[in-house]
N, C-alpha and C positions, 0 to 999 in steps of 0.2 A: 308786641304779641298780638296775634290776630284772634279771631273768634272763639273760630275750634281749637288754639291754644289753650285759650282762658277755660274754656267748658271742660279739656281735657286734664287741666293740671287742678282743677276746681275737682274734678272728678273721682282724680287721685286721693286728693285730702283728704275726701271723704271716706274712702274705702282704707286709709291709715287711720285716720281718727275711728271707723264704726270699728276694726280690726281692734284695737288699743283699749275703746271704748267695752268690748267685748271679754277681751283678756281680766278687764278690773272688776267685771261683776261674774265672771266664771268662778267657781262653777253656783248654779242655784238648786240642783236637783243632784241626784243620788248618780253617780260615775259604776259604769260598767267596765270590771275589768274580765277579759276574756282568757281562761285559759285551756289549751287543747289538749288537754291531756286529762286520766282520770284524778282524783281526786288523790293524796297519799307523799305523789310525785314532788320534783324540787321544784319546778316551778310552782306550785300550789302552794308547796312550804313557803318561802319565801312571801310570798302572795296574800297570805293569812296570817304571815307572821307581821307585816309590814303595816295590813290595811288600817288595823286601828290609828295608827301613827299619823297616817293619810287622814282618814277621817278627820281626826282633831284639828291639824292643821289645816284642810279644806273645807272645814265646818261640815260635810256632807256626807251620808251614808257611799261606805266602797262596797259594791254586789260583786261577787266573784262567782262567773258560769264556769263552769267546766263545758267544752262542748268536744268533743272526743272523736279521733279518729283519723286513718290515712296519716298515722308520721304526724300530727300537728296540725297536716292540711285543711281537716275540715273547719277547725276551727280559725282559723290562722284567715278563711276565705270570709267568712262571716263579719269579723272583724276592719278584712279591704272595704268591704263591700258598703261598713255603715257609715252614717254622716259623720262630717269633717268640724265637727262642733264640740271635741274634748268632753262628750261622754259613754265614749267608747274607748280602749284601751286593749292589747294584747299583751301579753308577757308567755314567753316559748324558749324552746333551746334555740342557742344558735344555729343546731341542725336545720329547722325549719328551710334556714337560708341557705346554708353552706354544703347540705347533701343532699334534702330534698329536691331542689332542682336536677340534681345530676340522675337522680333513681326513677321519680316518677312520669309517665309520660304527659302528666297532668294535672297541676294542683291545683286548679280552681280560681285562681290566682294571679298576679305580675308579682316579678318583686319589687315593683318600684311603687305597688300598692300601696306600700306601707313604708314607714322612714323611720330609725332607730332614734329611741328615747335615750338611753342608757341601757350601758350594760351591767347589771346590776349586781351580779355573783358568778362567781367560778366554781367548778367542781373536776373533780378526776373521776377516773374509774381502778378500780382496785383488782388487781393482775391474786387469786389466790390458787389452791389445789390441795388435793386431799390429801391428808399424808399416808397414805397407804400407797404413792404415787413415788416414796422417795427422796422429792427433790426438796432443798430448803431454804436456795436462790435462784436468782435468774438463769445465771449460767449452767447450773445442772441442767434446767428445763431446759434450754437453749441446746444442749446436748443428747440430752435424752431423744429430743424431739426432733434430732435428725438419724438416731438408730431403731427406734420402733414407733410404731402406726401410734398417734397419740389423738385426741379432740379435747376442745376446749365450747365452753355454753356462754351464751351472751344472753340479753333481755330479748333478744328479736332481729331479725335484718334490718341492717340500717341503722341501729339505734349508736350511742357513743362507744358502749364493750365491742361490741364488733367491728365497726368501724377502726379502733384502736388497736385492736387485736392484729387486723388483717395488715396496717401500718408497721406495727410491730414483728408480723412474718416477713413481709416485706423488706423491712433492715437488716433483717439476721439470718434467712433465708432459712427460717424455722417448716417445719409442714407440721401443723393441726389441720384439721378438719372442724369444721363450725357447727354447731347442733345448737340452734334458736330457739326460743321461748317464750312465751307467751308475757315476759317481763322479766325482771330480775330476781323476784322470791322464790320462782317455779326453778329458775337455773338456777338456784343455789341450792334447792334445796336439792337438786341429784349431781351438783357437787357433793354434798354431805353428804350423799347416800354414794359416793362413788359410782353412779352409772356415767359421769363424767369426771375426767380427771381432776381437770382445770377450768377456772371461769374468769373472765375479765366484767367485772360488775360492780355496781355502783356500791361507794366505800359505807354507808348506811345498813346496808341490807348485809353486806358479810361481815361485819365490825364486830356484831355478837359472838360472831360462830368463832373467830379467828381472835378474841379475848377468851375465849371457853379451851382453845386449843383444836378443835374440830377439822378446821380452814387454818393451812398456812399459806400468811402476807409475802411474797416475792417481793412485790413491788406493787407503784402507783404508776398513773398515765401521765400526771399532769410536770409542768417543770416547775414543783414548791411541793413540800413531801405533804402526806392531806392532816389537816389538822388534829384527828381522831385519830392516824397512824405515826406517829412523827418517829417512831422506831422504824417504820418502814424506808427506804429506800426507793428516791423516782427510778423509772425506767434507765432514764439518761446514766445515773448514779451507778446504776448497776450493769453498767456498763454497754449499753448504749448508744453511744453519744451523739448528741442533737437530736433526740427522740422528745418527740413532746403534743403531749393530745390531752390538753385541758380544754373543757369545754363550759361556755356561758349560758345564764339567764338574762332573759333582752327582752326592756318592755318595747314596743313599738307603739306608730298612732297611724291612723289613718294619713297620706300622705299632704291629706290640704289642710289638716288641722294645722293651725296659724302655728304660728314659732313660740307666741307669747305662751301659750298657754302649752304647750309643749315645756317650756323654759318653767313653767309655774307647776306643773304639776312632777317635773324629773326634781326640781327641787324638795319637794313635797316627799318623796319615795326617798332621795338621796339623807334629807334632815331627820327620816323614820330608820333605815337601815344604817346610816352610821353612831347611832345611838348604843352605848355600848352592852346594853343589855341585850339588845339586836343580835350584834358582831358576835354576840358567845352564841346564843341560842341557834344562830344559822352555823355557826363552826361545830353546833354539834352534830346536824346534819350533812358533814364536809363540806360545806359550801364558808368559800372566803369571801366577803363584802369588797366591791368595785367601787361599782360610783362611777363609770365614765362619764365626759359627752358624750355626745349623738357622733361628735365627728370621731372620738376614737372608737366606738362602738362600730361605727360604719367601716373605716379604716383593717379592725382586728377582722370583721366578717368576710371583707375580700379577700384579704387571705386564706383565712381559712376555707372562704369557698375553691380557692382554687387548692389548694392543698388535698380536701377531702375530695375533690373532684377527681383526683389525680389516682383515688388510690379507689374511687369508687370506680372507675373505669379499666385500673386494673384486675379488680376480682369480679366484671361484669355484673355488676348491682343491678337489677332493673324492679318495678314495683309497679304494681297498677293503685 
């Protein structure tokens, strides 16, 4: 072994051993985790549901930002952007990954900025309609909605109910029209007032109205019925078939944060969220507990980015 051998495999060591070295006294100070959405949302739930958990096990206070805005993006960029030292953290839908590239011309961002932790929970979205509307399955709507002019309300362009919805015209070769919203509460609530008929919306927000009788449940998006509706029916189920738009929560880290500490802190969130007190309180908010790795997290989001790609360039999504 000649000179520049020795210096260069000496050099190596070093940078295993400071990596390693690093991993065993991380974390010393209070960990930021980022989330881009407002406050209320599933990722926050989850988020605020978990951190104490976190805490205890990493000895160290979890801060949780909201930094809001563009789809995920603004915040999602903040998070690229900060040191690669595991105390910085994002948790977002998988939309971030999977649609946002395809709608905006810009997000601030690469996606290889950032490299998946875990995919942490699942959720659907819940297919309901007024009943002043008639229908009281899928197939009625499915039929109605090719003899007269019908719309259906989402949270907003872009987001999972529209997204799902337009998948869903897509299969059946349904025509709604889409009337967006400034979120889920606002479209539900002119479902319930019938200035729309139908809404594809997050199973939380219409759960009330459609145990009151208000909102009738058709169906769910995802392929596992949602844990709040388990009398309801997925999409597939009701006929269907191979329909499936279930969507995740995904923490991510910046992309040089070392492995260890990637590996130390997914453990950390996975030892808090499969705690069974966890598993109930998140299933009350429809969300079913995960737990992947990073490689089936990464694995599930190529798909679905090309999937939602496919359907975001058939209904011409675009977004600044």
């Amino acid at each position: 072994m000649n000179s520049f051998q020795r210096v260069f495999m000496t050099s190596i060591a070093c940078l295993c051993f400071s990596a390693t070295a690093f991993a065993q006294v991380w974390p010393q100070r209070a960990i930021k985790v980022i989330a881009p959405y407002p406050p209320g949302g599933p990722s926050d739930i989850v988020i605020r549901t978990v951190s104490d958990k976190v805490q205890a096990a990493l000895k160290q206070p979890v801060i949780i930002e909201n930094i809001t805005g563009a789809g995920g993006n603004i915040g999602s960029a903040v998070a690229a952007r900060a040191p690669a030292d595991g105390y910085t953290w994002l948790i977002t839908t998988d939309t971030v990954m999977t649609v946002n590239p395809h709608v905006y011309k810009s997000m601030g961002f690469k996606l290889d900025d950032l490299k998946p932790v875990s995919m942490l929970t699942s959720f659907s979205q819940t297919l309901v309609c007024n009943p002043a509307l008639g229908v009281k399955n899928l197939n009625e709507l499915i039929a109605k909605s090719k003899t007269q002019s019908l719309s259906y309300a989402s949270g907003g362009a872009g987001v999972p109910g529209h997204l799902s919805m337009e998948l869903l015209l897509n299969m059946t070769g349904m025509q709604m029209v889409h009337i967006p919203y400034k979120g889920p509460a606002p479209a539900a609530q002119d479902v319930l007032a019938n200035q729309v008929p139908c809404g594809l919306l997050a199973g939380p927000t219409v759960l009330p109205h459609v145990r009151s009788g208000k909102l009738i449940a058709l169906a769910v998006s995802g392929q596992a019925r949602s844990p709040t509706l388990p009398e309801t029916p997925t999409i597939s189920e009701a006929g269907v078939k191979g329909y499936d738009a279930d969507f995740s929560l995904v923490m991510w880290a910046p992309k040089q944060v070392p492995d260890e500490l990637v590996q130390k802190f997914r453990q950390a969130l996975l030892d808090g969220l499969k705690l069974p007190e966890t598993a109930e309180r998140l299933k009350a908010t429809d969300q079913l507990v995960i737990g992947s790795t990073s490689e089936e997290a990464a694995a599930r989001i190529a798909k679905d980015y090309a999937k939602w790609g496919a359907v975001t360039k058939k209904i011409g999504l675009s977004l600044e």
